[in-house]
Each structure stands twice: as C-alpha cells, then as structure tokens.
KOLLUMFI-473534 format. One record per residue (C-alpha): x, y, z; residue in one letter. Coordinates in pm, whole numbers, plus 32768, in hexadecimal, padded with zeros to 4 digits. Layout:
<vexvos>
XYZA ...
</vexvos>
This chain:
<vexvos>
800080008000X 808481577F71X 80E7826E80A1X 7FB78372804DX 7FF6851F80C1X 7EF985C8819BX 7E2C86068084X 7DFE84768036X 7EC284A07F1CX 7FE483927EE6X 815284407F41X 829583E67E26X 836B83147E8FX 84D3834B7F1CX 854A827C7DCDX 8452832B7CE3X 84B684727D78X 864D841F7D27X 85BA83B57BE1X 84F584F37B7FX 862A85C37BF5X 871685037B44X 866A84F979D7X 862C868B79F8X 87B486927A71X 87F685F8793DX 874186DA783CX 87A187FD7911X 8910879F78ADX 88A3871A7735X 8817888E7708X 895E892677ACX 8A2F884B76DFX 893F88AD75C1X 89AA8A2575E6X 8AEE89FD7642X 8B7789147520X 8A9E8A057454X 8B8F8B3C74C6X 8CCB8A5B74C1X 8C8889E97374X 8C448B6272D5X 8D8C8B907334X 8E4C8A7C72DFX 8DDF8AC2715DX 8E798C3271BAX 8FB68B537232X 8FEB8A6870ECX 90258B777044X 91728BDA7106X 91E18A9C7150X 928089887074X 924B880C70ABX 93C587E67177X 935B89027269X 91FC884072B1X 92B786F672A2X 9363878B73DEX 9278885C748BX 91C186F87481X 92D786607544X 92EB874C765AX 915187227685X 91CE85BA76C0X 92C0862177CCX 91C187117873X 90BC86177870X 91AC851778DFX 921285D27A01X 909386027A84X 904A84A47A08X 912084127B21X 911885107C27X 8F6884D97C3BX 8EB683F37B5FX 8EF182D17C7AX 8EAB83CD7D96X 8D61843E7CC1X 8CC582AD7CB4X 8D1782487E0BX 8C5083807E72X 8B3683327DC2X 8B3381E07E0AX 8B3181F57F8EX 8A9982D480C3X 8BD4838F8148X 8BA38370829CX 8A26835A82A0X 89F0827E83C7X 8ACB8333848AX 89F684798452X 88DC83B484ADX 896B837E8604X 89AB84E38608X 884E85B285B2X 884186338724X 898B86DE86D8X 896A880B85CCX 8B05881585C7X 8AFF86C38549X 89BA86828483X 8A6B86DA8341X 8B8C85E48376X 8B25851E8244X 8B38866C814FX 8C6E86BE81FFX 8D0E857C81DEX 8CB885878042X 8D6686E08061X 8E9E867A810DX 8EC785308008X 8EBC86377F04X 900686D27FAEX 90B185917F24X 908985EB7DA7X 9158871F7DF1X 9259866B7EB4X 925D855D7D79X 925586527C7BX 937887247C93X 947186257C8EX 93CD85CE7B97X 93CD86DE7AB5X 9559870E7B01X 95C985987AA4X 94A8856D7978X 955B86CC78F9X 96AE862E7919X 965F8523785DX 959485D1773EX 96D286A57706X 97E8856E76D9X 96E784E175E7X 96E5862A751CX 97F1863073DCX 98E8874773B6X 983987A1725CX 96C387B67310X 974188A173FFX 9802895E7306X 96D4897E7243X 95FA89B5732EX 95F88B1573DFX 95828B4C756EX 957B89C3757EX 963F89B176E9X 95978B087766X 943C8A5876DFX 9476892E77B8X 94B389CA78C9X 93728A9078B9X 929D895A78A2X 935A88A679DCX 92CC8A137A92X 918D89E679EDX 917B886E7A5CX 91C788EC7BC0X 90D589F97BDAX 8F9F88E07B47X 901F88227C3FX 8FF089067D86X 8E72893D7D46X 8E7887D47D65X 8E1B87E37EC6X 8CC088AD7E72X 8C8287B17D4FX 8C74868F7DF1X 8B8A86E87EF6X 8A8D879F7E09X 8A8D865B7D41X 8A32859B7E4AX 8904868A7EA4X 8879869E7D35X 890588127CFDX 88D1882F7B75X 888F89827B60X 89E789CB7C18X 8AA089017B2DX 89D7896B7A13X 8A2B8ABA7A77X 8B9F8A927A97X 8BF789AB794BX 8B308AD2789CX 8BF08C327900X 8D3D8B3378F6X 8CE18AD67777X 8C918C3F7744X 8DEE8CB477C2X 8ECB8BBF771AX 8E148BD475CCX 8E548D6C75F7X 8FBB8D8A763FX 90418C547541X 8F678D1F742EX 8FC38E5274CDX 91508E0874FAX 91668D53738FX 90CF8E7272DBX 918B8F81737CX 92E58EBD730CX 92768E4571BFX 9226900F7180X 937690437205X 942F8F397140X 94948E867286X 94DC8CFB7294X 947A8CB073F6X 94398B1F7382X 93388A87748AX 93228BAB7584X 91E18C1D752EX 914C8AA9758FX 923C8A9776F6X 91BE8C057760X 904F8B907705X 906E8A6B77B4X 90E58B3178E1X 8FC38C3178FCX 8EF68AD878DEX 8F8C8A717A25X 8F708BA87AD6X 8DDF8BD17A7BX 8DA68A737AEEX 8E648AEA7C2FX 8DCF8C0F7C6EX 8C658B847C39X 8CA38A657D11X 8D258AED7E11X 8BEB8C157E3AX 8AF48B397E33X 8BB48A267F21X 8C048B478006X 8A768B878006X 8A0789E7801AX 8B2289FA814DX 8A8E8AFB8201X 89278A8881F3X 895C88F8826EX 8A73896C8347X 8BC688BA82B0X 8CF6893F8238X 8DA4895880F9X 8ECE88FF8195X 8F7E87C181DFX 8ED68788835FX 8EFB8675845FX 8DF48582848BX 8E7084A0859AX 8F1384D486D3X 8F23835F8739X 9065826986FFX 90AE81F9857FX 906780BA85A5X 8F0E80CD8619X 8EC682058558X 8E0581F38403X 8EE182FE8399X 902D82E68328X 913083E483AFX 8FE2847F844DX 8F67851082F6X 8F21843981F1X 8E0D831781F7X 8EB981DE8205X 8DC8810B8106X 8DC382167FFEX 8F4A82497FF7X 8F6780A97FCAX 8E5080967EC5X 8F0B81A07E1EX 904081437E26X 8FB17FB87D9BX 8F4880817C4EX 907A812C7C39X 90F480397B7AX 8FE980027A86X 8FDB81927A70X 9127817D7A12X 9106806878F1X 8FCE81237877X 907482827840X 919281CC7781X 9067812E76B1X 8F8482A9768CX 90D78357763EX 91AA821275A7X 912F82807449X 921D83EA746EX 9306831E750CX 9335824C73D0X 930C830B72D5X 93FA84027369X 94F082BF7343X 9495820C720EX 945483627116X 94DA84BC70E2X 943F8602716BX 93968668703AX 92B38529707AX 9285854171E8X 920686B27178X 913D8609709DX 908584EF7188X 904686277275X 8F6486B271A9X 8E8F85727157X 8E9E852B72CAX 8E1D86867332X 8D1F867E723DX 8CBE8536723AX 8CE5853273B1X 8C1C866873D9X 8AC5858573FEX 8B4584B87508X 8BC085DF75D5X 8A8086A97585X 89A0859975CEX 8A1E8462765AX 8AF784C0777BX 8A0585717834X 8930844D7812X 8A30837E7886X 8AA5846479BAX 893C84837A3DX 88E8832179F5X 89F982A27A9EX 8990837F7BE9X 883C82E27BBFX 888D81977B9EX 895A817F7CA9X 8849821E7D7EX 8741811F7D38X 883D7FD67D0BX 886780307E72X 870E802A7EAEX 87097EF27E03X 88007E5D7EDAX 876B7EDC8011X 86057E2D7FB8X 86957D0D7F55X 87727CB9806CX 862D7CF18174X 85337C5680A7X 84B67B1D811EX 84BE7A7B7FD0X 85C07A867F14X 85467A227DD1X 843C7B417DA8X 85097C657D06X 84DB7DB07D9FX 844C7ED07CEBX 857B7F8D7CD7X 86257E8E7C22X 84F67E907B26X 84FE7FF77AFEX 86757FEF7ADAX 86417ED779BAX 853F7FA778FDX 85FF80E178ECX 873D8073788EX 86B37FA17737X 85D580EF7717X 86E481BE771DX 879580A67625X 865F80807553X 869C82067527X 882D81E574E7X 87CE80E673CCX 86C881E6733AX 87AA83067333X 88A782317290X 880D817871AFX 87C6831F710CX 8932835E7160X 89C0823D7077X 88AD82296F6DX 890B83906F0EX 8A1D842C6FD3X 8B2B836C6EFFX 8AB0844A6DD1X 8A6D859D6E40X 8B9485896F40X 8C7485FF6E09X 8BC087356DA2X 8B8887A36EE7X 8D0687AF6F1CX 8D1688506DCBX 8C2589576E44X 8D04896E6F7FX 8E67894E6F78X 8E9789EC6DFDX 8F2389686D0BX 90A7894D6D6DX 904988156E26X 8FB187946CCFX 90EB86AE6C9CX 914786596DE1X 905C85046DFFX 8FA585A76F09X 8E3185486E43X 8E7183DE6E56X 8EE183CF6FB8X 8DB28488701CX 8CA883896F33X 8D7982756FFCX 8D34833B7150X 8BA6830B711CX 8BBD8192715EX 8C8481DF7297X 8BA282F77311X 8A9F81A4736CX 8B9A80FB7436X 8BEF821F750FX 8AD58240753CX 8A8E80EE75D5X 8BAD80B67645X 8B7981F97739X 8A24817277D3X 8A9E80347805X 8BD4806678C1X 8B23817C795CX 89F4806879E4X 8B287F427A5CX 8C0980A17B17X 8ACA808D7BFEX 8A6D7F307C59X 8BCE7E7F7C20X 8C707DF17D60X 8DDB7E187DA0X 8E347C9A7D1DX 8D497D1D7BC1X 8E137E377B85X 8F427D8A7BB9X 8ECF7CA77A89X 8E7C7DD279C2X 8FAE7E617A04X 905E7D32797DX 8F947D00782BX 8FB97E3D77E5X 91107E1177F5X 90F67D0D771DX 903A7DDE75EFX 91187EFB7613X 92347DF67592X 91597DAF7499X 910F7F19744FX 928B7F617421X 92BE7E457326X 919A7E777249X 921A7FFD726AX 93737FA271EFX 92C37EB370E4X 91F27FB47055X 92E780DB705AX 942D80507010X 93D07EF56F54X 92D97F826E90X 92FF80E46EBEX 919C815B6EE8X 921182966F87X 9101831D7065X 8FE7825C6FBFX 90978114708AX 909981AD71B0X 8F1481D871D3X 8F1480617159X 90078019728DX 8F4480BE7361X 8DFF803072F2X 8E797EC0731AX 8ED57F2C7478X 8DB67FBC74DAX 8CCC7E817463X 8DA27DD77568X 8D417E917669X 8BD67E9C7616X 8BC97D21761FX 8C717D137759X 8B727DF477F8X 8A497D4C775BX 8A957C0177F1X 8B037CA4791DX 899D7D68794EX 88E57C4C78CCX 897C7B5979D7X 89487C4D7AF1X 87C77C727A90X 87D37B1A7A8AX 882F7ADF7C04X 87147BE57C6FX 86187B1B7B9DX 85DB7C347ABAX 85C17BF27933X 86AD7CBC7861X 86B57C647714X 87B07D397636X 86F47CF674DAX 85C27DCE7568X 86887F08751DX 86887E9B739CX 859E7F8572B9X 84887F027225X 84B27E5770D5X 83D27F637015X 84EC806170B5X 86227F9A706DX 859F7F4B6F1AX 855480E36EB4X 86C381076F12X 87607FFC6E50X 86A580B26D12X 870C82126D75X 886381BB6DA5X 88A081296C2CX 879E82576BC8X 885A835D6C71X 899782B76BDBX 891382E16A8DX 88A9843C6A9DX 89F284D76B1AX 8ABB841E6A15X 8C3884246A07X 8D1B83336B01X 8C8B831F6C4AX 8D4C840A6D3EX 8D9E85066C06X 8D93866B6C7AX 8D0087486BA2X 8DE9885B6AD1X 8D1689A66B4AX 8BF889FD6C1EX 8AE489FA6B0EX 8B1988946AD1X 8B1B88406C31X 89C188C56C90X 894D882D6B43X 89C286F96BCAX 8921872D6D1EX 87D887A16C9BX 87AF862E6C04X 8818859B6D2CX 86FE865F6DE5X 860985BE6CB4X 865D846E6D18X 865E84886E6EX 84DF85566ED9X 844583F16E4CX 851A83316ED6X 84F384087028X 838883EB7027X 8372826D6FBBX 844E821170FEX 836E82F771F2X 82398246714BX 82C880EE7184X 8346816B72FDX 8241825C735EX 81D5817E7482X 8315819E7540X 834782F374EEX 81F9834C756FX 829C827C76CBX 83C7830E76D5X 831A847F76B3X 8217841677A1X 837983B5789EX 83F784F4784CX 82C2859D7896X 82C084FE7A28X 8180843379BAX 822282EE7940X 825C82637AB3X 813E82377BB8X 81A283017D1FX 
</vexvos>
C-alpha cells in the first residue's frame, strides 16, 4: 500500500524522487552542453582558419595531458563517492548535535582534498614526460609549446581546487550550479583563444598553441570561481566547511576515518578502481597515443578534426547522459540491494531492480534509434559539412573519409558510455578487478590492429577509427554479458535484442542508406571542391532523410510516445 499526503493523495517515492531529479539533471546539462558546444564550435571555425593541421595535431596532445592529469587525480575519487554514503550512519548517530549533523557532506568535501593532493604531482611528472617524448624539430616548429604547457599544468591545478565544492554539489543533485559554472567557463575560454589568436594573427605574430593554453586557463579559473561561490553559500546553509575538517577524534583503528578525515570505505573503493581508471584512460586517450607514434603530425592534425567533429555528438549528447545516469543508477542499484538483502524471499525481484532494467534498455532502445539515423546518413553528409566548415585547404588532407568512417564509431561510443557507466555502479570490487583485466586484454588488441591498419596497410587515420571500433565492440560485449548476468541473479529479465528497432525501421534505413549513396554521387568520403556543391549535396541528403525520418517515428511512435510520457514525470506511478 502506497504512503498517501494529508490530502489522501499518494506521496513519490524516495527512488522516484532521485529518478525525476536525475532525468531533469540530465537535460539540464544536454541543454547546457547544447549551448555551450554551440559557442565553442562558432569559434573553432574562426580557429581553422589560423591554424594548420601540425599546430592542431599538437594542441590535441596537450588536451591529452590536461585531461590526463584530471583523469587520475578524480575520476576514481568521483565513483567511489557516488557509489557510497560518506559517513551517513555516523551522522545518523549525530542529529542531536548541529556541529556534527553535516559530517557526511563534510566528509565528501574533505575526500575531494585528495584530487588536489594527487593532481599536482601529477601535472609536474605527466609534464616531464610529455616534454622527453617531444622531437627537437616539433619544438622547433612549434612556437610557445613549453610556455603552453605550463599554462595547462596551472589550468589543471586551478579545475582541480573547486574540486572540493564539486563533489559535494554532485552528491546533493546541484545541476543548476554546475550548469552554471561549465557555462561562464565555456564562455571565457572560447573568448580569450578567439580573442588571443586573432589579435596575433592582425599583428603577424606566431604564438603556436597559446591562444588554446590561455583559454584553457580562464576555463579553470571560471569553474573555480563558480564553484567555490556557490559551495561557500551550500557551506554556510547545512553548516560544513569547504575546508579539509576533522571528523573523528577517536583512535585510528577504531575510527571509520582514516587519518581523522577521509571515510575509510570510499578511499578503498577508490583506490580498487584506480586501476581500471587507469587502463580505461589509456583506452579513451590510447587512440592520440598511437597515432602520435605510428604517423606524422600532419595526420594526427588530421584525425583531430574527424574526432572533434565526429566526436562532437557524443560530447553534446551522450556524456551527460552517461554522467547523470551513472548517479542514478547507482542510487537505485543500492536500493536494489537494500530490498533484496531484507526481503524474505529471495527469488521475487524488487521493484528497483525492475525499474533499473526498464530504463537502461529504454535508454538503449533510444541509443539504437539515434544511431541507426547517425549511420544511415551521417557517412554521406559528414563530408560536405566539413567542406562547409573547415574550407577548402583541408580538401586534400583525407580528413572527409576519416570523418564518413567516424559515423560508425559515433554508435559505439555511444554504447559503450551507458554501459560502462550502468557496471561503474553495481560492480563489486572482485568485478572490477575482472574488468580491469579484459580490458587490458583489448587494449593489446587495440594496439595491434592499430599498427596493422596504419603501418601494414597504411590506412592513415581512416584505420584508426577501424582500431578503435574493433575495440570498442569488445567492450560492449563485455558489458552486455556482464549486465545481463547481474539481472540474472536478481531474477529480472534483460534481454539485449529488445533495444533492436523494429524491422519496418531497420528496413527504411537499409534503403536510405544505398539511396542517399546514390544521390550524393562521387567516392564515399569525397569532400566537395567549393561551398555551392556542398549544400547541393546536403540539400539531397535532407530529401532522403524527412521520409526516412518520418517512416522510423511511424514504425516507433509507441515508444516515443513512452519515453515523452517518462520525460514528462507521467510515465512512472508515485
């Protein structure tokens, strides 16, 4: 029997309450990520024009060590906090006592402290490295490289101070917050790299990749200065501290806090996924990490622009979808395992496990929609939209074909993101162990098929999205089987093939693909020589694809109208 309000009326549920604020998390940051790709990408086009395919080849690479450094100092941190109640029970203990009946925010805080202590090391041995891997002719050529590295190990540093703030807004829902910061951040950067590459290019100034390091600074101070406002503000009203505070004043060895600080559970779940945090960065980034090897820096140049491009959906889109999903989940598997463990019987599966079931193959079911459009015609406009883009000095490079290839990878992200995102919140330490290690074993595999295809048979960057692609698949089986088998022990059906369109849908893109084909003419991946062609080209792409469009929402319109009705709050019963 449902819990009903004063008025009679049944009250939401704790679960459908993290649910609700989860999926309008999640289109709060689509929309943000909407607007600010849309402002990023304006002016990258004003970028293109001053840069050649060497100098993006190598801004590319110190993304890679920026990323890298935050990639170690907090993705690890950033799961175990999710996954577990920092010091819940003991703030249970404590409600009679207002100095300690935030202990559990504070505790999130003060883990947050360790990302800072991790990262600057960090940044000062990753830099080290990047610069004895660097050629006497690439920093020859190459002006402001050592100042630009520099900048980003600064920037990395600053990102990571407002860690702190982050990681306790995240754990109480705080969208708009982060919404709020990621916006004036994208703003800022996109302002001064436009701003500082224009102002050279009118003086006749090579400053190389300055304009991206000082952009990528301002990005870290607006995420800093954001952060910590509105911490300072969340601090103040549920009485904690943004700064690193003591939690325990009893021994450390009966203390659930280790050097009085930092929650003892948390710091060992987090340190069991280092490892697999470790192997998966080497997998996300392993593609500039080869190709830096195996090809010149015209080429990497070259696979940077199919990978922003082509990459630009899954950042847009999909990692939103898989942050916020990956905060649910692990929310209501936790539920799950909660109900199951006091149930009486076993064998009847909870309703959170039901509900967990149904929205991951609807959120699937939606992945495979989105790319069956994505591969049925992105591999023939993708050209002429680059045309239309980067201009034609990049005509010659390749660049067309590796972005056609990219549209059959765009999928696998794509699943590949929700899946790993769904087995980060319900895998035990032993599971992730054994994700760790296959993982390891398809990133072997991804380094031979990437020296097969680019040195064998030379495919240039075209064999690197095939690489990648093989790679990925991997990983997408080992999930499926993974998720299937731990449905499976909850006695909840999952089957995979449910996310399939329907035949009538699959069928429409089969024909639009060879129609679409047919229509652009020329050899697939061709960029077109001027801009008239190119929207010429695109208008007969659009011809093909508003039938195809509107057969596949006929032959889906009943889970569309479910997933709108989801959307909508009216899809789940309170």
């Amino acid at each position: 029997m449902s819990a009903k309000d004063a008025a009679g009326k049944p009250t939401p549920s704790a679960g459908s309450d993290t649910s609700t604020r989860a999926m309008r998390g999640a289109s709060l940051l689509i929309l943000l990520q909407i607007v600010s790709r849309a402002v990023t990408f304006v002016a990258n086009q004003v970028l293109l024009r001053f840069l050649t395919a060497q100098l993006l080849g190598v801004a590319t690479q110190l993304e890679v060590y920026y990323l890298s450094v935050l990639f170690f100092a907090r993705e690890s941190l950033r799961v175990a906090i999710q996954r577990q109640d920092t010091g819940q029970d003991d703030q249970k203990n404590d409600d009679k006592n207002p100095t300690k009946s935030n202990r559990s925010a504070q505790a999130v805080v003060n883990l947050g402290y360790l990302a800072i202590a991790l990262g600057i090391p960090l940044a000062i041995i990753f830099g080290k490295l990047y610069l004895g891997s660097l050629s006497a002719d690439t920093l020859k050529s190459t002006p402001n490289l050592v100042v630009s590295l520099y900048i980003y190990a600064l920037a990395s540093v600053l990102e990571l101070i407002s860690e702190p703030a982050f990681v306790v807004m995240q754990t109480r829902l705080q969208f708009g917050t982060r919404a709020t910061a990621e916006s004036v951040a994208t703003f800022s950067r996109c302002v001064i790299t436009l701003a500082t590459a224009v102002w050279s290019a009118r003086r006749g100034l090579e400053v190389g990749v300055l304009p991206f390091a000082l952009g990528q600074l301002s990005y870290g101070a607006g995420l800093l200065a954001v952060y910590a406002w509105h911490g300072a503000g969340l601090a103040r009203r549920e009485n904690f501290s943004l700064l690193p505070t003591r939690l325990s004043t009893t021994s450390p060895s009966s203390s659930p806090f280790a050097l009085t600080y930092f929650y003892r559970p948390t710091l060992r779940l987090a340190s069991s996924m280092m490892a697999q945090s470790i192997v998966k960065h080497i997998l996300t980034q392993g593609d500039t990490f080869l190709v830096s090897v195996l090809s010149s820096p015209t080429a990497q140049g070259v696979y940077a622009l199919a990978n922003n491009y082509g990459g630009l959906a899954a950042r847009l889109l999909f990692q939103p979808i898989e942050e916020s999903s990956r905060s649910y989940f692990s929310r209501l598997t936790t539920t799950t395992t909660t109900t199951t463990t006091s149930s009486s019987s076993a064998s009847s599966p909870s309703t959170p496990a039901k509900t967990a079931s149904k929205s991951l193959l609807s959120l699937l079911r939606s992945y495979a929609l989105l790319s069956l459009l994505i591969t049925t015609l992105g591999p023939a406009a993708a050209p002429s939209l680059l045309s239309l883009i980067a201009g034609p000095r990049w005509a010659s490079s390749g660049a067309g074909q590796c972005l056609s290839a990219y549209m059959y990878y765009i999928p696998l992200l794509a699943f590949n993101g929700i899946a790993e995102a769904f087995v980060a919140s319900v895998a035990t330490d032993a599971q992730v162990h054994r994700q760790s290690a296959w993982m390891g074993v398809f990133s072997l595999g991804f380094a031979g098929a990437g020296y097969v295809f680019l040195r064998v048979l030379d495919w240039g960057a075209v064999g690197l999205v095939v690489a990648n692609g093989m790679n990925m698949a991997c990983r997408i089986v080992w999930c499926a089987v993974f998720i299937r088998g731990y449905f499976a022990r909850l006695g909840v059906r999952f089957e995979v093939l449910e996310i399939m369109p329907r035949p009538l849908g699959m069928a429409a893109g089969a024909v639009a693909s060879q129609v679409v084909r047919r229509v652009v003419g020329g050899e697939m991946g061709e960029m077109p020589s001027g801009a008239r062609e190119a929207i010429a080209q695109l208008v007969r792409v659009a011809a093909v694809a508003v039938p195809f469009v509107l057969v596949l929402m006929i032959s889906e319109r009943k889970f569309l109208t479910e997933s709108y009705r989801a959307l909508r709050g009216r899809g789940q019963n309170a």
